[in-house]
N, C-alpha and C positions, 0 to 999 in steps of 0.2 A: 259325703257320698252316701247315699240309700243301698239299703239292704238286697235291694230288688235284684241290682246291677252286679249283686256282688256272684252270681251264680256265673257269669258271663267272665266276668275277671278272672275267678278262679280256672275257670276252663283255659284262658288265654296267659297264666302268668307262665313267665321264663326266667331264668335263673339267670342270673349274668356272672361270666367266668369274676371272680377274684378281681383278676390284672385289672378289670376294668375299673373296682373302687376307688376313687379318689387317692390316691396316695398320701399318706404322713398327714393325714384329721387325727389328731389325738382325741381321747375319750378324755375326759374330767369327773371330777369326784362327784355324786347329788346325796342329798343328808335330809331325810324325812325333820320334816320340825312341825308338822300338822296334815291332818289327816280328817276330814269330814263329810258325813254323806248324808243324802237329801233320800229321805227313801221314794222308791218307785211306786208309790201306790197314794204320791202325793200329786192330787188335780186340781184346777180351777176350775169357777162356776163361770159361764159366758155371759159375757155382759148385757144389758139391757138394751133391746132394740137389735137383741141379735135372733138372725132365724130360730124359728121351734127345731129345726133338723140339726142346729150346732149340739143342741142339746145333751143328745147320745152320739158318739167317737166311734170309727171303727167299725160302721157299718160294712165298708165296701171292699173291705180286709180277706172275704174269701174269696171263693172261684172269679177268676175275671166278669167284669161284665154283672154280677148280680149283688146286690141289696141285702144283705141279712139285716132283721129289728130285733129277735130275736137275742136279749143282754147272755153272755155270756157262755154263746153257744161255740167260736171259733176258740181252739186253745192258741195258746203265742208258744210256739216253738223258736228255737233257736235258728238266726236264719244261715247259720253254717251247721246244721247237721247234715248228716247223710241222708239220703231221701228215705233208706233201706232203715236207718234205724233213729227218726225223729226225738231231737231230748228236748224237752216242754220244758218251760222258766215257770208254768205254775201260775200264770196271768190269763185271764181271758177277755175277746174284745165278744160283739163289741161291750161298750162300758160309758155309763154315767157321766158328764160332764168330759173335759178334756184335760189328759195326763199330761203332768209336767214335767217333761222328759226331750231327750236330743240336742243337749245343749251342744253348739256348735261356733258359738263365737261367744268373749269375752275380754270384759272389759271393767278398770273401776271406776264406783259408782263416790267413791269417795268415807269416810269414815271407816274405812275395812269391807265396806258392802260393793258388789260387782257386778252388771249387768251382766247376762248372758242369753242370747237368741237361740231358740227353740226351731228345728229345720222344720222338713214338711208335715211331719206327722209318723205316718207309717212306713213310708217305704221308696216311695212313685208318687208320682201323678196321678195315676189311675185309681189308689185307694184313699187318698187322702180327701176328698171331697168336705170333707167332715173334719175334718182336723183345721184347728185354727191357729194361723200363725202369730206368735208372742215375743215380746222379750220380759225377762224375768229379773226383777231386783232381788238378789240372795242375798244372807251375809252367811259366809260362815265362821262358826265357833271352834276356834283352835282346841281351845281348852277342851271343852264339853263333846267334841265329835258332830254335834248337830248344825245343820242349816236352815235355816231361818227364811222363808218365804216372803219379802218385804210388800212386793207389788206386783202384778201381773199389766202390762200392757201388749193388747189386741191390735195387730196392724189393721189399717182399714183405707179404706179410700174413698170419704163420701167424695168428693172433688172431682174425683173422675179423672184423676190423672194417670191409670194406669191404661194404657193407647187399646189393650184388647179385653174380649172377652172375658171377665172372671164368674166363679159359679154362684158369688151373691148378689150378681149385675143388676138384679131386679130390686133389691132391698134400700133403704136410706141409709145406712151405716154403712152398705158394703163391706161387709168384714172379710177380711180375706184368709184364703183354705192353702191347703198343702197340693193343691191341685192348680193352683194360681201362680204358685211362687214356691223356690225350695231355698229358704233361709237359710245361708250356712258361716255367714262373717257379719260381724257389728264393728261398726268404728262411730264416734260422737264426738264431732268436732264443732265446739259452740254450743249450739241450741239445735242441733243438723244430728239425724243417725243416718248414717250411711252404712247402706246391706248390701254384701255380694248375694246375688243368686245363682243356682248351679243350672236353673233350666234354660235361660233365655242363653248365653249368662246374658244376668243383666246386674248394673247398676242399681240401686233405688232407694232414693232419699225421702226421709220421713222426720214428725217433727218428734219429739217430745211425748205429745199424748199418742203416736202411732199411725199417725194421717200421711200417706202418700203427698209426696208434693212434688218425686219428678222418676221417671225412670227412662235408663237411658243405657243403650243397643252395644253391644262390645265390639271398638275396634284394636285390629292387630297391624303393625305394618302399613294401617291406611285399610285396613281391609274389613269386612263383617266378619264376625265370629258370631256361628247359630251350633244348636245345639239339637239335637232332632224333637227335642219338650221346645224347640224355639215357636211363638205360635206362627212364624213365617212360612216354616216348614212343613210340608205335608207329604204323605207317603209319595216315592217316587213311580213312576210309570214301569220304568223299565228296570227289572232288577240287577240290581248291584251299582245300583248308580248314586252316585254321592251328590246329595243335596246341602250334606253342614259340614262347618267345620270343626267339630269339636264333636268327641264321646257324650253318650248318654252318662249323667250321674258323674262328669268332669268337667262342668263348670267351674265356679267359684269356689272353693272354699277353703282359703283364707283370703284374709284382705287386711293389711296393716295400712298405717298410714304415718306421711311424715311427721314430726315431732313439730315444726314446722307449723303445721295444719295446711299445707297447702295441697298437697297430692295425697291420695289415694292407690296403694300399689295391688289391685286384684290380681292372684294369684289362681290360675286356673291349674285341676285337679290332676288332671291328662293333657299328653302333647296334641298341636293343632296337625289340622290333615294339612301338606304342603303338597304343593306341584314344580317340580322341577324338573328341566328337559323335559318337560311333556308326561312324565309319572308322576304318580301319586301315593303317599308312602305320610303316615303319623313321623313328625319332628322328634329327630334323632341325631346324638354327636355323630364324629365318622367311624363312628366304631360300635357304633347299632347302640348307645344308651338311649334311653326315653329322655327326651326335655320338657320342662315345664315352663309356660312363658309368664313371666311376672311385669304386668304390664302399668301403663301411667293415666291415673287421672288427673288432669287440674282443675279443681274446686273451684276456684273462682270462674273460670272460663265455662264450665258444665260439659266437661267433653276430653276425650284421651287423647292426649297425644301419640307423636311418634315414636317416644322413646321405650325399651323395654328392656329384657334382663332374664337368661335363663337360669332355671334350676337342675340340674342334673341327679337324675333317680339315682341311688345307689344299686337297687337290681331294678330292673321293668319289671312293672306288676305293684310297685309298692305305691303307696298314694298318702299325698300331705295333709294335715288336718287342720293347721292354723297358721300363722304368719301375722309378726305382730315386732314393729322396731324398737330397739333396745335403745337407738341415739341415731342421730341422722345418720350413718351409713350401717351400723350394723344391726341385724332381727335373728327373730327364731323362729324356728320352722320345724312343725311335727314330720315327721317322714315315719312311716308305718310299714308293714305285710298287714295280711288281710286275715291273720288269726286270732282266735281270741282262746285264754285261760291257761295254767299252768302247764308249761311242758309237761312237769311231774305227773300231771291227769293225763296224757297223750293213751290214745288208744294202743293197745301194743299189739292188735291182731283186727279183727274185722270193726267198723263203726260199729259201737252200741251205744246208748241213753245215758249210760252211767260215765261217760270218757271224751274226751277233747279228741273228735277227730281233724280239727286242724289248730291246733296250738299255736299260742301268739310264741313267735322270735324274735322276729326284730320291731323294736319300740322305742324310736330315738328320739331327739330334741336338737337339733342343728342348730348351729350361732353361724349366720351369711355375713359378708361383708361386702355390700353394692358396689363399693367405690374400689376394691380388686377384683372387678372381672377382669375378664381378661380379653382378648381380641374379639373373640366369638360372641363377648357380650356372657358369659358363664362367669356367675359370682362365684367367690370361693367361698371354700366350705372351714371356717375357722378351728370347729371343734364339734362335741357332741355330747350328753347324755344320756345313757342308757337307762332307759325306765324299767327294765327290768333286770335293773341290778343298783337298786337305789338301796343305802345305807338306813337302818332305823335303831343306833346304838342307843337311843334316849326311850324306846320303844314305844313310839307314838302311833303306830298305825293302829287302828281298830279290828282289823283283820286284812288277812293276803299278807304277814309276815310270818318269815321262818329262820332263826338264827340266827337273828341282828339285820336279815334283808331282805327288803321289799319289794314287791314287782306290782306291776300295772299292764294287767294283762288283758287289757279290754282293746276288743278290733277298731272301733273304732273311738279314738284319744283325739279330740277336737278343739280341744280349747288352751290356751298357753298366752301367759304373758306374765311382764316384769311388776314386780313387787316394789323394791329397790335393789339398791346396789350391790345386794346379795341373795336375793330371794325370786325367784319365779312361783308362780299359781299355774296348776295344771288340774283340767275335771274330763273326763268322758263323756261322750256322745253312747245313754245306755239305752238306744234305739228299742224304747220301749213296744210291744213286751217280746223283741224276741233274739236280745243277748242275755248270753251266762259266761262271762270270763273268770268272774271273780269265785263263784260256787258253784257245782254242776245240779242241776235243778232249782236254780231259784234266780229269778230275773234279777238283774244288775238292777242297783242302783245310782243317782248322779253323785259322784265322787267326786273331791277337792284334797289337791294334796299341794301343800305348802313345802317347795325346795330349796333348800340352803343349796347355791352352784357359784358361790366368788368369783372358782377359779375359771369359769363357763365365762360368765357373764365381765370379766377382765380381759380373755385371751382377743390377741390380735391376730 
């Protein structure tokens, strides 16, 4: 989910009474065993045969509508500060080549090295023009704290596969922008990557070196699912009238896949708009929770079926960042609030610069089990870990620990998946440049934190 969207959410979150949380999810123990970050100030240089305008990032990053060239004239503020009292990370756009930041899907690359997909850029649609989308070969070093930079690959589409207009339509490479596509889930089954997107949503399969070779339309129920970034979609006539079915910035983003290699389970962000009896109301249990539908694709076939699967928010307002299966029926799945940095910095009187006016609380890690849903088609919720109460008696963190314990307190926690049969890998989406969870004035870095969770990754 983009930053843009998050002013909109906040406005709209509601608390949901207690009763309604899941009953008897037990929490499970997580145990720091590594700890590593990729600093923010680490870019790539765009490849050859790509536009002169890739060149410089973050042109279109201020006031709507206009163009700054002008290197480091926008500051990156925090995109959760108060309007009244702006805290700067200390970054400025725009800037030099394209930052390597927003990791939002992950996956391994084999040797201890992991793939990880880079979302749109900055924010939206609307600024990303410039920003190119990647996926990124990392390793990280347990030991030493450092990650290691492997390989950078450019999505592109000389092929022409992608059905609409994108903003390098004219070029040979066609390389594609954040204004194209919003990157937020990798799966690699074969020789095949397979990417959720949040805008259309869409599907869209690529090979290897990054080349487009199919993209393809979301259905739910038998039915379209658009998103108002869908390009079908255009402003309605008459106001208040619903043209899509899906939130802006609650497409895609996670997307696991079977163990199998057969299906692809996209996992969209926010509930779909339903009509029933003649009204129309966002997908809800009966007792007003928000549902998320986690829907099917078969791979072979190139096309979703009818089968599907909800996830049940713990409060409405909170939104998932990855989803990735542990064994053919059971996965995990990030589930969030939309704050970021230590309670302990929380403002205690008006926003100012120096303080967390909305502090991250809840930062979980859910283990599902597909095959106990229940009637309504609602997988259950096996167990969970709490990221912001992670163990580090071996004191492995690099910083963000305080008396044997660790938190992870970044808004938005995007990436997760299994190690072995006792270890999970979790890294941040640090929506360059304008989060601070981890320090108050100084832009996040891409973080990787190695979890020892047995007793997570065992419960039934």
């Amino acid at each position: 989910m983009k930053w843009a969207a998050w002013i909109v959410v906040l406005a709209g979150v509601s608390i949901v009474p207690a009763a309604w949380a899941q009953s008897a999810v037990p929490e499970f123990p997580a145990e720091l065993r590594g700890h590593a970050l990729l600093p923010a100030t680490t870019v790539a240089t765009p490849p050859r045969g790509a536009p002169p305008s890739l060149a410089i990032s973050g042109k279109y990053t201020g006031k709507p509508g206009e163009r700054v060239e002008t290197l480091g004239l926008l500051p990156g503020n925090s995109f959760l500060s108060d309007k009244a009292a702006p805290r700067p990370t200390g970054h400025m756009l725009p800037m030099r080549s394209q930052p390597v930041q927003g990791f939002s899907g992950i996956k391994p690359a084999g040797g201890g090295a992991y793939w990880v997909i880079a979302d749109n850029g900055f924010g939206s649609k609307v600024n990303s023009a410039d920003a190119m989308l990647a996926m990124h070969r990392v390793r990280p070093d347990w030991k030493s704290g450092a990650v290691k930079l492997e390989r950078t690959v450019f999505l592109s589409d000389p092929n022409r596969k992608v059905p609409f207009l994108i903003v390098n339509e004219g070029s040979k490479e066609r390389f594609l922008t954040g204004a194209d596509f919003d990157t937020e889930s990798i799966q690699i089954v074969g020789n095949t990557v397979w990417i959720g997107d949040e805008f259309g949503p869409f599907v869209v399969s690529a090979d290897m070196s990054g080349r487009v070779t199919g993209v393809f339309n979301t259905l739910a129920d038998g039915k379209p699912v658009r998103s108002p970034d869908h390009p079908s979609v255009s402003m309605p006539a008459v106001p208040g009238a619903v043209s899509f079915e899906a939130r802006r910035s609650r497409g895609y983003e996670g997307m696991a896949a079977s163990k199998d290699g057969r299906f692809l389970y996209p996992l969209l962000e926010g509930p779909l708009w339903q009509v029933n009896d003649g009204k129309g109301g966002w997908e809800t249990t009966k007792d007003g929770r928000e549902v998320l539908r986690i829907l099917e694709f078969d791979i072979a076939a190139r096309a979703f079926t009818n089968r599907s699967w909800k996830y049940v928010l713990e409060a409405n307002g909170n939104n998932i960042g990855d989803f990735n299966m542990i064994d053919a029926d059971t996965a995990l799945i990030i589930e969030r609030d939309n704050g970021e940095g230590d309670p302990a910095d929380a403002c205690t009187g008006a926003p100012q610069p120096n303080c967390q006016n909305v502090p991250a609380k809840f930062k979980r890690i859910y283990k599902i089990d597909l095959s106990q849903a229940d009637a309504d088609g609602v997988v259950k919720k096996v167990g969970y870990i709490d990221l912001m109460n992670i163990a580090d008696p071996q004191g492995r963190a690099h910083r963000g620990a305080k008396n044997g314990r660790f938190t992870f307190p970044f808004v938005t926690i995007e990436d997760v998946d299994v190690v072995d049969g006792e270890h999970i890998i979790v890294a941040n989406d640090n929506n360059y440049p304008y989060s601070m969870g981890r320090a108050l004035g100084k832009q996040d870095d891409n973080e990787f934190i190695l979890l020892h969770v047995p007793e997570l990754l065992k419960a039934r």
